[in-house]
C-alpha positions in Angstrom: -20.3 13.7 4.3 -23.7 13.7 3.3 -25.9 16.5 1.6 -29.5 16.9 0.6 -30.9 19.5 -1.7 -34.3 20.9 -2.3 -36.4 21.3 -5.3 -39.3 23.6 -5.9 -42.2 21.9 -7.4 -45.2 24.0 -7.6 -47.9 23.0 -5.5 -50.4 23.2 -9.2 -47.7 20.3 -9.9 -48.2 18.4 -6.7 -52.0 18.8 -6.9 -52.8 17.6 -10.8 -50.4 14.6 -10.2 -52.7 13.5 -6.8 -49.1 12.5 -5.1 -47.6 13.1 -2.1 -43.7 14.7 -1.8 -42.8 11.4 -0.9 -44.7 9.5 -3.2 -43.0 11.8 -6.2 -39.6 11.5 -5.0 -39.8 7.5 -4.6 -41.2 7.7 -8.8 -38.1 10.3 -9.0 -36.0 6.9 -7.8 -37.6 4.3 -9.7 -37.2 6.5 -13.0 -33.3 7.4 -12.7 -33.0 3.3 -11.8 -34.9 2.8 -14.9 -32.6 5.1 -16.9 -29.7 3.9 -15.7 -28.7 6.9 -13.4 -28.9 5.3 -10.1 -27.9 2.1 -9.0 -30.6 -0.4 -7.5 -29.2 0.7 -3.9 -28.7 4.3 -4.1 -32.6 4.2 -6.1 -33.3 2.3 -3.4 -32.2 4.3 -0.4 -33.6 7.3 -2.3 -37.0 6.1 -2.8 -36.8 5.3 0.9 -38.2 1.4 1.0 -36.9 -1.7 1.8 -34.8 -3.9 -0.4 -37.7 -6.2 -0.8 -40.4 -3.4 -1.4 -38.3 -1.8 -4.1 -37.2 -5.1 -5.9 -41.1 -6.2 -5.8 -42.1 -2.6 -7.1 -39.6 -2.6 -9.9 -41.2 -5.9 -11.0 -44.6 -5.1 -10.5 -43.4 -2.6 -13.4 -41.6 -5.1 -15.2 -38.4 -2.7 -14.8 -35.5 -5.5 -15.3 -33.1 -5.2 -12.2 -29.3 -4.6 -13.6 -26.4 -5.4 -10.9 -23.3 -4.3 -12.2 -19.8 -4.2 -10.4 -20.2 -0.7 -8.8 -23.4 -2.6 -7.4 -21.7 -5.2 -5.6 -19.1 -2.7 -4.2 -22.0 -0.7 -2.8 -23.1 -3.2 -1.2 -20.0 -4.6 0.6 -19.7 -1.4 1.7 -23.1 -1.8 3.5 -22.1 -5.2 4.9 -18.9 -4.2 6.5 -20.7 -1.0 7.7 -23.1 -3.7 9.6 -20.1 -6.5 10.0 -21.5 -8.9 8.3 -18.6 -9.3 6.5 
């Protein structure tokens, strides 16, 4: 089951950072990657690129990449879901 939620930003907000919704949320993504909160693919799938696009973003930034277990479960959960496994 999947759910979304909204968050208010005031348009002042949107205006003095010269982003986009999108472009905001995909920072949102990289920063809770960065932090530790996300994992690469959940950041990933957030920020709404491909796995290439966010790997060469990330180090473009020089934000090290950290693959942990929970990582590799993730994503054999995505390989089953497209039988490649």
């Amino acid at each position: 089951m999947s759910a979304t939620i909204s968050i208010e930003i005031p348009r002042e907000v949107i205006h003095a950072t010269r982003m986009t919704p999108g472009e905001l949320k995909r920072e949102l993504a990289i920063y809770l990657f960065q932090q530790g909160r996300l994992s690469f693919g959940k950041a990933r799938e957030m920020a709404g690129m491909t796995l290439w696009a966010f790997q060469q973003t990330l180090g473009s930034r020089e934000i090290p990449i950290h693959y942990d277990v929970q990582d590799y479960e993730e994503d054999l959960i995505a390989l089953r879901r497209l039988n490649r496994l």
